[in-house]
N, C-alpha and C positions, 0 to 999 in steps of 0.2 A: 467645256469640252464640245467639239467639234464631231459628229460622226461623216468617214470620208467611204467613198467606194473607190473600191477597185476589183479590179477582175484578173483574175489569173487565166491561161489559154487552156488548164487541165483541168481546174476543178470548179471554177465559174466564176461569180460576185459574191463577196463579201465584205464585209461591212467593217472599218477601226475605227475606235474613237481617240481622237487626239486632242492635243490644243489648238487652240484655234489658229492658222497660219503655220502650223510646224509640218502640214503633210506633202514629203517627198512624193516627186514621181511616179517613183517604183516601190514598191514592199513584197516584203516576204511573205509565199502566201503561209497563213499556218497550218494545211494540210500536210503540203507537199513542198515546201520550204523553195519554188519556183518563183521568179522574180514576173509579179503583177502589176500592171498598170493601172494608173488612177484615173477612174472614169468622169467624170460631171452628170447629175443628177439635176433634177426639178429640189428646191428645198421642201422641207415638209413645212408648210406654213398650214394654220387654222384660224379660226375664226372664235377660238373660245376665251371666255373669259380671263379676267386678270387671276378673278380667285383658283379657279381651275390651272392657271399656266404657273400659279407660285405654286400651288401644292407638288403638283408634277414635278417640277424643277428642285424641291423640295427632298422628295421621294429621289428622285436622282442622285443628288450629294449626298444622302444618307445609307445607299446603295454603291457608293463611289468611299465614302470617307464618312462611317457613321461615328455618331459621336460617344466617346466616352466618358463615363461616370468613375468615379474617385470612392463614393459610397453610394448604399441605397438611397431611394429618394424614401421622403415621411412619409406615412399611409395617410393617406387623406379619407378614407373612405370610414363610418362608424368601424368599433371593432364590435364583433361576432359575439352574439352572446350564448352558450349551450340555450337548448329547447327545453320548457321548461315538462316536457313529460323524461327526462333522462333523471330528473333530480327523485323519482318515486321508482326507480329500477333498482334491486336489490342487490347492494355490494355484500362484496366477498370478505 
């Protein structure tokens, strides 16, 4: 996915994200439903790391298309044991 600008003449720039190569000309702005033009921008390039740009890119398709599960996953973690000052508390 692709994020494009374009600018409407009444409500200003806004931002879609598309596929990559699929963005028309003009769009609809979603305010005010006025046919906007597609701007050209600087791209956002960085300098960070690979680990950093997978997670990000990561966080994005999970935020786009998260995945789903069928069943819980196993606990992996011990299980819980009561404290042992509850075992000298006086039942009913």
């Amino acid at each position: 996915m692709a994020t494009y600008e374009y600018l409407c003449s009444h409500c200003g720039p806004f931002d879609v994200k598309l596929t990559i190569g699929t963005a028309p000309t003009t769009y609809g702005c979603p305010v005010c439903t006025n046919t906007a033009r597609r701007v050209y921008s600087a791209p956002g390039l960085s300098s960070a790391s690979s680990a950093s740009v997978a997670l990000h890119e990561r966080e994005e398709q999970a935020r786009e298309a998260p995945t789903v599960v069928s069943e819980v996953p196993p606990r992996t973690s011990p299980e819980r044991r009561p404290h042992p000052a509850l075992s000298r508390l006086p039942r009913p």
